[in-house]
C-alpha positions as CSV (number, residue, x, y, z in Angstrom):
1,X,-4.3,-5.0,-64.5
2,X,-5.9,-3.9,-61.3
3,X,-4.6,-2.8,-58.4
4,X,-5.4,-6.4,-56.3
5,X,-4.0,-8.4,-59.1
6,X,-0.7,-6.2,-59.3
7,X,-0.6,-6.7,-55.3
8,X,-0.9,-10.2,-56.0
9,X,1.9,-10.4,-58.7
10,X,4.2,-8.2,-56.7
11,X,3.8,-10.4,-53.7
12,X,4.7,-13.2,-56.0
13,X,7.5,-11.9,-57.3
14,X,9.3,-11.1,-54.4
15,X,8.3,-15.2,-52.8
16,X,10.5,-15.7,-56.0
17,X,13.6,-13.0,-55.4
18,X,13.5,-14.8,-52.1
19,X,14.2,-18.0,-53.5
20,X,16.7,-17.2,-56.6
21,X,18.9,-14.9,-54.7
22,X,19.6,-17.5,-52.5
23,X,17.9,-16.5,-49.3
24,X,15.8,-19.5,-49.2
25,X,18.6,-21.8,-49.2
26,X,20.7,-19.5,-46.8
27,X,17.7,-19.8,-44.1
28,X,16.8,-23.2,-45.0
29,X,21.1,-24.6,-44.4
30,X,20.9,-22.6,-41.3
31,X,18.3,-24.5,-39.5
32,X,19.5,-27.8,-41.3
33,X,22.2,-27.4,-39.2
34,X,20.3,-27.2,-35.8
35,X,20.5,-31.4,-35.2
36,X,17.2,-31.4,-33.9
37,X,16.0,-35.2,-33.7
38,X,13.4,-36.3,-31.1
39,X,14.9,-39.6,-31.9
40,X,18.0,-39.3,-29.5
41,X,17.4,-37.9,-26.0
42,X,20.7,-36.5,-25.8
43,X,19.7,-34.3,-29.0
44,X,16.2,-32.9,-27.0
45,X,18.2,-29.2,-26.2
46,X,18.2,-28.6,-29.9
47,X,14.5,-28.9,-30.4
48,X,13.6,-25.6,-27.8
49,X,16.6,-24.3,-29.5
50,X,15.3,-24.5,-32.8
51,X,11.9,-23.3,-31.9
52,X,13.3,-20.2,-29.6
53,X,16.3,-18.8,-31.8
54,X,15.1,-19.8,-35.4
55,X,11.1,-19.4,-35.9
56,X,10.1,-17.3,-32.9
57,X,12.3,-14.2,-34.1
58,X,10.6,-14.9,-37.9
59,X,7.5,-15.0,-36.6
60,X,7.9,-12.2,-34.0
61,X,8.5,-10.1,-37.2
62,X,5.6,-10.9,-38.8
63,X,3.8,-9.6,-36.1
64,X,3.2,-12.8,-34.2
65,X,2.7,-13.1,-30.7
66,X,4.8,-16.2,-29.8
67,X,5.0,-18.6,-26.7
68,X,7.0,-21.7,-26.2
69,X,4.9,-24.7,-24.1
70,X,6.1,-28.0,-22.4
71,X,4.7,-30.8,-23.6
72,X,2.6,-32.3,-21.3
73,X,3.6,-36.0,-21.5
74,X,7.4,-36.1,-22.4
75,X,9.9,-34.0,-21.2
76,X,12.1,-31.8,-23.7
77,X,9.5,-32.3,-26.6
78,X,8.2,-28.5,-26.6
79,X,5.3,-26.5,-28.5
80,X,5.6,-23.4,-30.2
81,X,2.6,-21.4,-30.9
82,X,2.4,-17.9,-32.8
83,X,-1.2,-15.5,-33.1
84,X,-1.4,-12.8,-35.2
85,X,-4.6,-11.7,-34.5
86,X,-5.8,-8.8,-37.4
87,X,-9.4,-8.8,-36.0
88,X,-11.7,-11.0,-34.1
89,X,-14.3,-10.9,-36.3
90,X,-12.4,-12.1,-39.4
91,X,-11.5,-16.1,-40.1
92,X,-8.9,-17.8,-38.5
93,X,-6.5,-19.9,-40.4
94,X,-4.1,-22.6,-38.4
95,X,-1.0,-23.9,-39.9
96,X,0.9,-26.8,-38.4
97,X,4.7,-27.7,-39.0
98,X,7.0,-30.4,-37.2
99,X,10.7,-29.2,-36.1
100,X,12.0,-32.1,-35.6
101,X,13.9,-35.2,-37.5
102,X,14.6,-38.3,-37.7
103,X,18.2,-39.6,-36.1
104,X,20.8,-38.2,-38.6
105,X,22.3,-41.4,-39.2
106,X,25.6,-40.2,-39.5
107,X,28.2,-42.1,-41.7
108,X,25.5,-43.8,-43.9
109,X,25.0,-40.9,-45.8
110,X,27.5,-41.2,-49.2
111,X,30.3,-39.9,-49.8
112,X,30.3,-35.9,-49.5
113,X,26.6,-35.5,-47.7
114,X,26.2,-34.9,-44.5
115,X,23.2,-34.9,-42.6
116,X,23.3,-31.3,-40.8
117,X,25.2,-29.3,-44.1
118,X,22.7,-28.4,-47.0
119,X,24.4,-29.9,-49.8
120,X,23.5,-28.4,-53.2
121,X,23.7,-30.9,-56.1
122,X,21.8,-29.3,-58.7
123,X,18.3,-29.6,-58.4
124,X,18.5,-32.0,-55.2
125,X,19.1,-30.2,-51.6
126,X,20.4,-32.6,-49.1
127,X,20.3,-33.0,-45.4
128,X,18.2,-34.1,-42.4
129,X,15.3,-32.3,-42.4
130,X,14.8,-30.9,-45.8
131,X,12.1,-32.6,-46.6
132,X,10.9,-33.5,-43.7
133,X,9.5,-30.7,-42.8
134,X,12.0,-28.2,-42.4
135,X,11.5,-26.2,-46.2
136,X,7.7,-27.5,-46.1
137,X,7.0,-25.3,-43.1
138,X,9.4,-22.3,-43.9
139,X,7.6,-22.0,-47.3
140,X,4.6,-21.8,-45.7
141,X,5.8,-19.0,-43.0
142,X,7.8,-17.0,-45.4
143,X,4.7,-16.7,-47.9
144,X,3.2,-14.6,-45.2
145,X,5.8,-12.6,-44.9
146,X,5.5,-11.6,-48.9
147,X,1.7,-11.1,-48.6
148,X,2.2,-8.4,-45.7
149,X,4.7,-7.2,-47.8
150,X,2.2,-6.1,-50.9
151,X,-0.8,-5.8,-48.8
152,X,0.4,-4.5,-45.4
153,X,-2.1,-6.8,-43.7
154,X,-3.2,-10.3,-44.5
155,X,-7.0,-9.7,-44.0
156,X,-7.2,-12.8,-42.1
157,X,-6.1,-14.1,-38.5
158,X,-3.4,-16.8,-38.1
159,X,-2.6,-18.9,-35.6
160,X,0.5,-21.1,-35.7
161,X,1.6,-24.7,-34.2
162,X,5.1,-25.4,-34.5
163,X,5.4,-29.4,-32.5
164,X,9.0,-31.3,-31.9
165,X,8.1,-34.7,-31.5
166,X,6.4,-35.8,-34.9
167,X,8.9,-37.8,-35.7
168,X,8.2,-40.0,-32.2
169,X,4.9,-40.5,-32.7
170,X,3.3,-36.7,-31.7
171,X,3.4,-37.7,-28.0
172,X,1.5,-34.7,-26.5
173,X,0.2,-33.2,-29.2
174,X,-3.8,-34.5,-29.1
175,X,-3.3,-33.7,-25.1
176,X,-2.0,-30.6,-25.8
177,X,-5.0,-29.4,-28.3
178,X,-7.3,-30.6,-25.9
179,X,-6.1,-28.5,-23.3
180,X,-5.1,-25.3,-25.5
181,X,-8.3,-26.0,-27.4
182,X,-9.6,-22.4,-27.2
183,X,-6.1,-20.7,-27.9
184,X,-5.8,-22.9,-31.0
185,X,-9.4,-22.5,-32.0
186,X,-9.3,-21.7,-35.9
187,X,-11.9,-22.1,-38.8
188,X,-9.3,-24.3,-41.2
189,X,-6.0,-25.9,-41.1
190,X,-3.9,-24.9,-43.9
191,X,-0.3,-26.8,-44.0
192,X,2.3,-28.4,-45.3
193,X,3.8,-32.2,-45.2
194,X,4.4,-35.7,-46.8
195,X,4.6,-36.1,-50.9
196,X,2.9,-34.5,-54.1
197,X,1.9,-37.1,-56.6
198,X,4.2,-36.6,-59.2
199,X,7.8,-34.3,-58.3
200,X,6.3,-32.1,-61.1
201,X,2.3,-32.1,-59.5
202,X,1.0,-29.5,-57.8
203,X,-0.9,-31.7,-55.2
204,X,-3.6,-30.9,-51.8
205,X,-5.0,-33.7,-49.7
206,X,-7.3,-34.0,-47.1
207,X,-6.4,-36.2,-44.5
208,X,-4.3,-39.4,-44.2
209,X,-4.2,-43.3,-44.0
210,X,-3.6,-44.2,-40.4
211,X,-1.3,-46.7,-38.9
212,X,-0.9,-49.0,-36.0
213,X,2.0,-51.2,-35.4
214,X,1.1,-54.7,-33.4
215,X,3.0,-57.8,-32.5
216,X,2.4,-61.6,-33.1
217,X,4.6,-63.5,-30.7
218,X,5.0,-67.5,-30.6
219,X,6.8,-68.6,-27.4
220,X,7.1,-72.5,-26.8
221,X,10.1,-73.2,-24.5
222,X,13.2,-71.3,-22.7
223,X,16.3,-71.5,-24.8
224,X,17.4,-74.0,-27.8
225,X,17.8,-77.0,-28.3
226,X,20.1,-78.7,-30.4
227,X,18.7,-79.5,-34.0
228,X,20.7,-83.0,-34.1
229,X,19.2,-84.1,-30.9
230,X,15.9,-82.9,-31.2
231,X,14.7,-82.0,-34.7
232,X,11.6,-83.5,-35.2
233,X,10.2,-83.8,-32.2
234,X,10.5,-80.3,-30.7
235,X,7.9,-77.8,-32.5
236,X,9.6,-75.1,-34.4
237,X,7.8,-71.7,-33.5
238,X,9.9,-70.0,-36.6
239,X,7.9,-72.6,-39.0
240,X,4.8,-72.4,-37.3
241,X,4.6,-68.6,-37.3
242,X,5.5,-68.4,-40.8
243,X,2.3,-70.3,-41.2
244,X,0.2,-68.2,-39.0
245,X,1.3,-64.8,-40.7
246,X,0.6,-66.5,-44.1
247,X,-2.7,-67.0,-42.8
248,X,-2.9,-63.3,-42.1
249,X,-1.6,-61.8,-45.3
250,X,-1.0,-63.5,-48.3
251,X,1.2,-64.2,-51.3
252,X,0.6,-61.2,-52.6
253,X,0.1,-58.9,-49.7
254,X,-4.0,-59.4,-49.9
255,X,-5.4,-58.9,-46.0
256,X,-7.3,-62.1,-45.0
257,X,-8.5,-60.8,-41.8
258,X,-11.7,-59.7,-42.7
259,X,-11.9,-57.0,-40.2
260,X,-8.5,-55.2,-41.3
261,X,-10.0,-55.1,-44.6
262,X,-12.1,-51.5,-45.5
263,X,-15.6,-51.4,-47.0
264,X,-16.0,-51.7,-50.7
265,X,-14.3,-48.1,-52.7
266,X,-17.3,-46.1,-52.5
267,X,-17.8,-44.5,-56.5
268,X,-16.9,-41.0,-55.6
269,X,-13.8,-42.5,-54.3
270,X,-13.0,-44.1,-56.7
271,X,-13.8,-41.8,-59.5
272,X,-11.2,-39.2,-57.9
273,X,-8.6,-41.6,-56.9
274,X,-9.5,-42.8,-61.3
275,X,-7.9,-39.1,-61.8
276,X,-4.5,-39.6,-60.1
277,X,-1.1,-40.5,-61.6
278,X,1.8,-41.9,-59.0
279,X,5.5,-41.5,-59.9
280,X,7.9,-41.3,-57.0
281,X,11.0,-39.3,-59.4
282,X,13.5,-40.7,-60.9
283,X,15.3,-42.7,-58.3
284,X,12.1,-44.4,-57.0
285,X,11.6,-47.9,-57.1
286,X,9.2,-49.6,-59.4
287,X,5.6,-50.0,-58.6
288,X,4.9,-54.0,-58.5
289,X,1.9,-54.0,-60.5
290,X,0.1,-57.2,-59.2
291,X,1.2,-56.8,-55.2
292,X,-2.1,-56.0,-53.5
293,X,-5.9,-56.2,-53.3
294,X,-6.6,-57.9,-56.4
295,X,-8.9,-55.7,-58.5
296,X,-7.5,-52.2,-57.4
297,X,-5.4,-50.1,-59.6
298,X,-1.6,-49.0,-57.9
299,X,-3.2,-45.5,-56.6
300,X,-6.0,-47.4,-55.1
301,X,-4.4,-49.4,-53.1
302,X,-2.2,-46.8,-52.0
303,X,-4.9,-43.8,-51.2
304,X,-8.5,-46.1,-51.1
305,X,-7.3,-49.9,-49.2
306,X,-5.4,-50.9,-46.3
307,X,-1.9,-52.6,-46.4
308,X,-0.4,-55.3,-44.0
309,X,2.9,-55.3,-43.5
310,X,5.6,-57.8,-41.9
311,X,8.1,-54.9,-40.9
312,X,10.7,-57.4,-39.3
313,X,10.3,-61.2,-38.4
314,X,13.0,-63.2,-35.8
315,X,13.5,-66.4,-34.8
316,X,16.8,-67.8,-33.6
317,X,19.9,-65.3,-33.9
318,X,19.8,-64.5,-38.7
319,X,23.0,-63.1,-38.0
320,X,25.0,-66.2,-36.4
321,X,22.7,-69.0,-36.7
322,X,23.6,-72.3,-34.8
323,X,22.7,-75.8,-35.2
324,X,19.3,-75.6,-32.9
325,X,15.8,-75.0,-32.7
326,X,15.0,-72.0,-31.2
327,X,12.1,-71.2,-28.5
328,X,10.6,-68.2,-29.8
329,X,9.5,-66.5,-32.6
330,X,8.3,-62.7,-33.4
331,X,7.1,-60.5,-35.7
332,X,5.9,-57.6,-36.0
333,X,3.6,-56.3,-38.4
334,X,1.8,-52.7,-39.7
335,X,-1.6,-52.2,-41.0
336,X,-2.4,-48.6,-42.9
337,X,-5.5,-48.1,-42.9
338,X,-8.0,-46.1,-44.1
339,X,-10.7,-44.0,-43.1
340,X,-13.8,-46.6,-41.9
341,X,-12.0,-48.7,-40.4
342,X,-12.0,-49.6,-36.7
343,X,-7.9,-49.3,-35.1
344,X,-9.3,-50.5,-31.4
345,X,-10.7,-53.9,-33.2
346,X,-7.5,-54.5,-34.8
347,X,-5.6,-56.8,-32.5
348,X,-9.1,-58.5,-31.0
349,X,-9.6,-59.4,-34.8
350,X,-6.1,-60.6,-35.5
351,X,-6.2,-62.6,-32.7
352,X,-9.7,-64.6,-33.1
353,X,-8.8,-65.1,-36.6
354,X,-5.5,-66.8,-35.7
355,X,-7.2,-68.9,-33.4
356,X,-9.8,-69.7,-35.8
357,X,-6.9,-70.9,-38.1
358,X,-5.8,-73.3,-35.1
359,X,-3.0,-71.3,-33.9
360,X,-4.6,-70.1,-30.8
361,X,-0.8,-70.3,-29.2
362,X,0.1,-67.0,-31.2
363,X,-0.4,-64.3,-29.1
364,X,-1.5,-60.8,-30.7
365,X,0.1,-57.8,-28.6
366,X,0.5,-53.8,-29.7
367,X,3.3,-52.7,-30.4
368,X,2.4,-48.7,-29.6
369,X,0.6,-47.0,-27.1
370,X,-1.4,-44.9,-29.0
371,X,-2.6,-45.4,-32.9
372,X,-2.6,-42.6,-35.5
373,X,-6.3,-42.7,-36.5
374,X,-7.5,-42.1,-40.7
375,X,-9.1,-38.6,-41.2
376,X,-10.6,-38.0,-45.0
377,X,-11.9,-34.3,-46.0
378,X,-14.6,-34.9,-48.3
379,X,-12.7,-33.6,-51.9
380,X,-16.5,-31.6,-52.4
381,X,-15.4,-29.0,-49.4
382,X,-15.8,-25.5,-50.1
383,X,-12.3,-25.2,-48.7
384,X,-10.9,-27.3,-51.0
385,X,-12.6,-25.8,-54.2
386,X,-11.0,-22.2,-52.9
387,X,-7.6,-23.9,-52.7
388,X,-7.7,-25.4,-55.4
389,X,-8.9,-22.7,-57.6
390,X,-6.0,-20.5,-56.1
391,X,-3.2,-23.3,-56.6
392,X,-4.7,-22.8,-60.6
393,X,-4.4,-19.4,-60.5
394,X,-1.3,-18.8,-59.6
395,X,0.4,-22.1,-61.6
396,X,-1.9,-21.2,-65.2
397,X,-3.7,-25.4,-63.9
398,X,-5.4,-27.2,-61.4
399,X,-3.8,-28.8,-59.1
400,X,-3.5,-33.1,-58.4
401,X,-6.6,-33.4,-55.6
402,X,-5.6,-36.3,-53.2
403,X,-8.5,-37.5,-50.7
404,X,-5.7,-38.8,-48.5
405,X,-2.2,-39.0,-47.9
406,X,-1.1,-43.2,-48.2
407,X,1.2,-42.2,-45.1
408,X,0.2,-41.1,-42.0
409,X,0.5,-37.4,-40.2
410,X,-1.3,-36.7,-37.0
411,X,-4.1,-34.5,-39.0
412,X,-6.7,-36.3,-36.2
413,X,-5.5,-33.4,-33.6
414,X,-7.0,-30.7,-35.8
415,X,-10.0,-32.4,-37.8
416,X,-11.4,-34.6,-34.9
417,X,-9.9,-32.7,-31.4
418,X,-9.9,-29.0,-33.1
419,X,-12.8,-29.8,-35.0
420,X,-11.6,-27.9,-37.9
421,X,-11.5,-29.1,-42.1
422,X,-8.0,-29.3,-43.1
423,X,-5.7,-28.8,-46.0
424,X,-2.8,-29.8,-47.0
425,X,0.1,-28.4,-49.7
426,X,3.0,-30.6,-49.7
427,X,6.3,-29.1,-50.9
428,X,8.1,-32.6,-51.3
429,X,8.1,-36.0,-53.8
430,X,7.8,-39.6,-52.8
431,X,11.6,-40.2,-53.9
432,X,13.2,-37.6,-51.7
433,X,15.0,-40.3,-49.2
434,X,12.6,-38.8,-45.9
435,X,14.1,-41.0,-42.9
436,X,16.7,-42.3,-44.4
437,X,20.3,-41.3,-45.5
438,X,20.5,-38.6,-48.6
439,X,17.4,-37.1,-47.5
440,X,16.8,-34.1,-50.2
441,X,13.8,-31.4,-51.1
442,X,14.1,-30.7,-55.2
443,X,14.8,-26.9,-55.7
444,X,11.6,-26.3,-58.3
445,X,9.3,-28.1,-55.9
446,X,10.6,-25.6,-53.3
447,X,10.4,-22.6,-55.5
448,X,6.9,-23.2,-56.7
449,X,5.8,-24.0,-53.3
450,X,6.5,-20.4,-52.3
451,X,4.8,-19.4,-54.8
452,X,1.8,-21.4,-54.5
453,X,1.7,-20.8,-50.7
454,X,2.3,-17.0,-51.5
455,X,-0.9,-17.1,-54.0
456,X,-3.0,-18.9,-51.3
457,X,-2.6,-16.7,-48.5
458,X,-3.4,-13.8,-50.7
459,X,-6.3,-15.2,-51.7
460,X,-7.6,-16.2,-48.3
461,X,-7.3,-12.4,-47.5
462,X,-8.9,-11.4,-50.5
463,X,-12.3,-13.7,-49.0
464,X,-11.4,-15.6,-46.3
465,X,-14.8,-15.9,-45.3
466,X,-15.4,-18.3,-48.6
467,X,-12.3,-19.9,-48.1
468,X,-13.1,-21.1,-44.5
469,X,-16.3,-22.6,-46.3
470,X,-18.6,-19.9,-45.2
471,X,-20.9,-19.4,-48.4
C-alpha cells in the first residue's frame, strides 16, 4: 500500500471513529436543538444563531475565513460564507447547505419524539432538521476536516455557502450570487440535499425538476345562496371548476395542456433513467403503477416528465357545510417540471387552454413570486465521471447516477447565475418524513455518507484539476 492510499484509508477511518464513538450524533442533537425555522418569524433569531455559534467556529477551525451577510430581500434570513483559500492558482470547489427547517410542528409528532431532541431509535434519528439538511451538510464539512487531518492540506480551494431561507423559497439567494458573484466564483458545486434512490444506494444527481405553484379561481357572485331556493338556477362554481381542472389534468394525472407537457424522452435520457431503481424504505407508500403519462415507467415519470398537481381545492366552507350554493371556488395547483420546459408560459398556457375549453370565466393567477427553474448536468460530465469513480472507490461499486432530482432545490443559483456544473451527494431516503412530523436521517446512510464525502474530497485534492472537468 502506498503512502497516498494509506493517507486515504487513515482519513477514512477516522470519518468513521467520528461517527461510531458518537460524535456525529453529539454535534448533529446539538444543532437539532437550535429551532431554526424560516417558517415562523418569531423563530428568525435562531437562524444567525445557528450560523454564528454552530458552523462559523467549525469552519474557523478548518481554516476558513468566515463572514455572516444580510440577505438582501428579507430581513432576518442571513448568509454564511467560509473561504479557505490554499492557492489561487489551484480549483475552486463550492459547497452549498441550508440551515434552516421547516415549522417544528410541535404536538403532531408521536408519542416520545420531539422535534428539537435527536431521538435515537435504532437505525432512525429523529427530529426537525435531520434530514433536511442539517446531517447532509455537516457530513459534508466534517469530511474536510478528516482530509486535513491525513493530508495537512486539501490541495484544493473551498468556498462555502451556508443560506437560511430554503425552506421559504431561497428568497435572496439568486440576488445574493449575483451580487457576491466574484467572492463565490468557484469551478464546481459539490453538495449535499434531497433523497438517494434506494436508502441502501449510493446516489449523485445533477440538477432538479423545477416547480411553480399557480391558481385557478372561479368567482360568480358575493356570498350564498340557499340551495332550496335557488338550486338550479344559480351556477355552481364548485361543479364548474371541477370540470375545468378535469380539463387540465386527467383521470389519471396525464397533463392536457400541451404546453405543460415536455418534449419527447430524448434516448440518452431514457437509457440512464432505464438504469434506475426507486424504493422510498420501508415505510413508504406504494408506487401507483398506472398514475401518469401513459407509456413511461414509475422513474420516468418521476426524473424525465412533468406532473400536475391539485394541492388543495375549496368551495363553500368542507368543514361545516350548509344548505347553499356557494359564490366561489379555488384551487390551487403545482406543475414539476423538467428541464425544456418554459415556467413564464405556464399560466398564459393554462389560461388560453381553459378558454378554449369554454371556461373563459376561470381565471389563471400565480401563486408565487418567483419560480424554481429545472437545471440538468449532462450525466457525460467529466465531473461526474471523477465523482462517480471516487463514490466506487471508496464503497468497492458505482454509485446510482440520477440526471435530476424529481423535487426541486435552488441548484439554478449556481449552474445558471454562478455559471458553474454541479454535483450533488445526498445523505437521505425518500421515506425519511422531510417536512413533516417524525422527520428522521437513517444512521448507515449517515455513516457512509462520511465516508463517501471523506473519499471525494480526498480525491479532488489528489487532481482537482480533472475533477473540475479540466482534461
Amino acid at each position: 500500500m502506498d503512502a497516498v492510499t494509506h493517507d486515504r484509508a487513515a482519513a477514512l477511518s477516522a470519518a468513521e471513529a467520528y461517527f461510531d464513538e458518537g460524535r456525529f450524533q453529539a454535534d448533529l442533537a446539538r444543532r437539532v436543538a437550535v429551532p431554526s425555522t424560516s417558517q415562523e418569524a418569531d423563530k428568525r433569531p435562531a437562524l444567525r444563531r445557528y450560523l454564528a455559534e454552530e458552523m462559523t467556529p467549525q469552519l474557523e477551525s478548518l481554516g476558513f475565513d468566515c463572514s455572516l451577510h444580510d440577505n438582501p430581500v428579507i430581513e432576518g434570513v442571513p448568509f454564511l460564507v467560509a473561504e479557505r483559500i490554499e492557492d489561487p492558482s489551484l480549483p475552486t470547489i463550492l459547497t452549498y447547505g441550508h440551515a434552516d427547517v421547516v415549522r417544528g410542528q410541535e404536538g403532531q409528532w408521536r408519542a416520545g419524539l420531539d422535534p428539537w431532541t435527536l431521538t435515537v431509535e435504532g437505525e432512525r434519528w429523529y427530529g426537525r432538521g435531520t434530514a433536511d439538511n442539517k446531517a447532509q451538510h455537516c457530513i459534508n464539512l466534517s469530511a474536510l476536516g478528516f482530509v486535513l487531518a491525513a493530508r495537512g492540506r486539501l490541495g484544493f480551494n473551498v468556498k462555502v455557502l451556508l443560506e437560511t431561507g430554503e425552506e421559504v423559497g431561497s428568497p435572496g439567494l439568486r440576488e445574493f450570487c449575483r451580487a457576491e458573484k466574484d467572492r463565490l466564483a468557484a469551478d464546481l458545486l459539490v453538495a449535499s440535499d434531497g433523497p438517494r434512490l434506494k436508502p441502501e444506494a449510493a446516489t449523485l444527481y445533477m440538477g432538479s425538476r423545477g416547480v411553480f405553484n399557480f391558481r385557478i379561481r372561479l368567482q360568480y357572485r358575493e356570498g350564498a345562496h340557499h340551495s332550496g331556493n335557488w338550486g338550479g338556477v344559480l351556477t355552481n362554481p364548485g361543479v364548474r371548476l371541477s370540470h375545468a381542472l378535469a380539463s387540465v389534468v386527467g383521470p389519471q394525472g396525464e397533463i392536457k395542456v400541451a404546453e405543460l407537457r415536455p418534449g419527447p424522452l430524448s434516448n440518452k435520457l431514457r437509457a440512464d433513467l432505464g438504469k434506475l431503481e426507486f424504493d422510498g424504505g420501508d415505510a413508504a407508500p406504494e408506487i401507483d403503477p398506472d398514475w401518469g403519462e401513459p407509456g413511461l415507467t414509475p422513474v420516468e415519470r418521476l426524473y424525465g416528465w412533468n406532473a400536475l398537481e391539485i394541492l388543495a381545492f375549496g368551495t363553500g366552507d368542507p368543514a361545516a357545510p350548509v344548505n347553499a350554493i356557494p359564490g366561489e371556488a379555488v384551487a390551487t395547483c403545482q406543475l414539476r417540471f423538467v428541464v425544456g420546459t418554459d415556467w413564464r408560459d405556464i399560466v398564459p398556457a393554462v389560461q388560453r387552454h381553459l378558454t378554449a375549453q369554454g371556461f373563459e370565466d376561470c381565471i389563471v393567477e400565480p401563486a408565487e413570486a418567483t419560480p424554481m427553474p429545472a437545471t440538468r448536468l449532462d450525466s457525460d460530465h467529466p465531473s461526474v465521471a471523477f465523482a462517480a469513480a471516487s463514490v466506487a472507490r471508496t464503497l468497492g461499486h458505482p454509485p446510482m447516477l440520477l440526471p435530476n432530482l424529481g423535487g426541486t432545490i435552488p441548484n439554478d443559483a449556481f449552474s445558471e447565475i454562478l455559471g458553474m456544473p454541479t454535483v450533488w451527494v445526498p445523505h437521505s431516503y425518500a421515506g425519511c418524513q422531510q417536512h413533516a412530523p417524525d422527520e428522521h436521517v437513517l444512521a448507515p446512510v449517515c455513516r457512509e455518507g462520511l465516508q463517501i464525502m471523506t473519499g471525494l474530497w480526498w480525491d479532488i485534492g489528489e487532481d482537482p484539476a480533472k475533477a473540475v472537468g479540466r482534461l
